[in-house]
C-alpha positions, 0 to 999 in steps of 0.5 A, a space after each residue: 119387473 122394473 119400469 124401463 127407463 127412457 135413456 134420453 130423458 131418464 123417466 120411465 114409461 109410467 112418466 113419460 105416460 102422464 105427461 103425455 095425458 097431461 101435457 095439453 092441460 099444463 103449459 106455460 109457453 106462450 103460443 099465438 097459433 091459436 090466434 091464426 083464426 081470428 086474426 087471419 080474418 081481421 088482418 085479411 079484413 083491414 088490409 083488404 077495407 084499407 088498400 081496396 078503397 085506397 086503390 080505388 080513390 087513388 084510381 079515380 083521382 088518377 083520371 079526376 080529382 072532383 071531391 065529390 066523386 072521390 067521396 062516392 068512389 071511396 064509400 061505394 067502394 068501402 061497402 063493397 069491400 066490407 060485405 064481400 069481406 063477410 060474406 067470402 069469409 062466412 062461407 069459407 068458414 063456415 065450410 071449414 067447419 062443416 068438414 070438422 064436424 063430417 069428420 068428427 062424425 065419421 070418428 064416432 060412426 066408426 066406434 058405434 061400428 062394433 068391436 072390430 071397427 074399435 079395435 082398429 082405430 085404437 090400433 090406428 091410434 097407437 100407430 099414431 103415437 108409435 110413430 111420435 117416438 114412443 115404444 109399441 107397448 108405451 104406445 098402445 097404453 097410451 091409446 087405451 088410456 086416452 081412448 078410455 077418457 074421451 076416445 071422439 076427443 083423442 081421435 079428433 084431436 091425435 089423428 084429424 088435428 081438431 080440437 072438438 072444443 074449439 071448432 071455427 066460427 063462422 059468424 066470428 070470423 063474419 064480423 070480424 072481417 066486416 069490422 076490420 074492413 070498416 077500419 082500414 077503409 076510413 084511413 083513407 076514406 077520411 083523409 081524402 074526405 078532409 082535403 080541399 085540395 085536388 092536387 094533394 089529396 092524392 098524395 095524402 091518401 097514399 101516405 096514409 095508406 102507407 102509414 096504416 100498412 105498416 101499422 097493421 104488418 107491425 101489429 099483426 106481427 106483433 100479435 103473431 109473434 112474428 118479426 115485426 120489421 119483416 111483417 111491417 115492410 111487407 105488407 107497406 110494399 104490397 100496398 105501395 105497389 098496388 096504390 102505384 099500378 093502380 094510379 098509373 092506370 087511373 092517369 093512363 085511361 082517365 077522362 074527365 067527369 061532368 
């Protein structure tokens, strides 16, 4: 009997099967989804190291303009901002994959269960592929197929959407986080740090914070394969803002420091 043939694409079942199985092995796009873990963390880390201490200096010389204060201020607050940065990040992290691994552990719980327990997770799985498109006998073939290759690896990664290769990394995304902090605080933090001038450091601060938003909304965009001008312009407002509120505020209750 022949193979049936596919009408929209005119390839028959055998075909449409192996690019199935081979489709995650060849590929010659270009993806950025892959990149979201890491630079989630850094952009997070370096817009949180930027803006945090830049507010912070801002805030301060609102209410005094004293350097020596503002070094302080924009160290203290540098430090703070890099160790929460970690440690918020680790646990967060480190909670994903906790979950990842419960539940690859619970896939393969499931196939020491017995025969039953299999059968129907291979009826789940070709419910899965069913529902992508294919026919119910494409489908079960499929999933017999994968599930006599790697079965925990087509489960986790068909019916969980986990690649049991590339499971989060908590201490990664740790130091990334940390690094990437220490890099957007010394934008404003050496600026500030180089301006004699009590009037117009300030005003320096917040130009190069500005500057700096909108080279990491670029960069990241760049990276994210996102537009680059929306990414850019959005984050430079989101710092603009919070530098502006928080000088209002510095300037509103500021008192003088001796």
């Amino acid at each position: 009997m022949p193979a049936a043939v596919d009408a929209e694409e005119g390839r028959t079942e055998e075909e449409l099967q192996q690019a199935l199985l081979e489709s995650h092995e060849i590929d010659e796009h270009v993806h950025y989804s892959h990149r979201s873990p890491w630079l989630r963390a850094f952009v997070l880390g370096a817009l949180d190291g930027l803006v945090s201490v830049a507010c912070t200096i801002v805030g301060v010389s609102g209410g005094n303009t004293d350097l020596a204060l503002m070094r302080l201020t924009g160290i203290s607050a540098w430090v703070a901002c890099a160790l929460a940065m970690a440690s918020g990040e680790y646990v967060s992290v480190a909670s994903q994959k906790d979950c990842q691994e419960s539940d690859v552990q619970k896939e393969k719980e499931m196939q020491n269960a017995g025969p039953e327990a299999r059968q129907h997770e291979l009826e789940e799985l070709a419910a899965i592929y069913e529902n992508r498109g294919l026919t119910p006998e494409l489908a079960k073939k499929v999933a017999e197929e994968l599930t006599a290759h790697d079965v925990i690896r087509a489960h986790a990664r068909d019916e969980l959407g986990i690649d049991v290769d590339e499971l989060a990394d908590p201490l990664q995304a740790a130091l990334v986080s940390m690094l990437a902090c220490t890099l957007g605080a010394a934008i404003p933090l050496l600026t500030g740090s180089f301006v004699q001038n009590d009037e117009l450091r300030v005003y320096w601060v917040m130009c190069a914070t500005a500057i700096g938003c909108l080279m990491f909304g670029v960069s990241a965009s760049a990276l994210g394969g996102a537009g680059i001008i929306r990414g850019g312009l959005r984050v430079l407002i989101g710092g603009c803002l919070s530098m502006a509120i928080t000088f209002g505020v510095g300037t509103a209750f500021g008192v003088a420091v001796t």
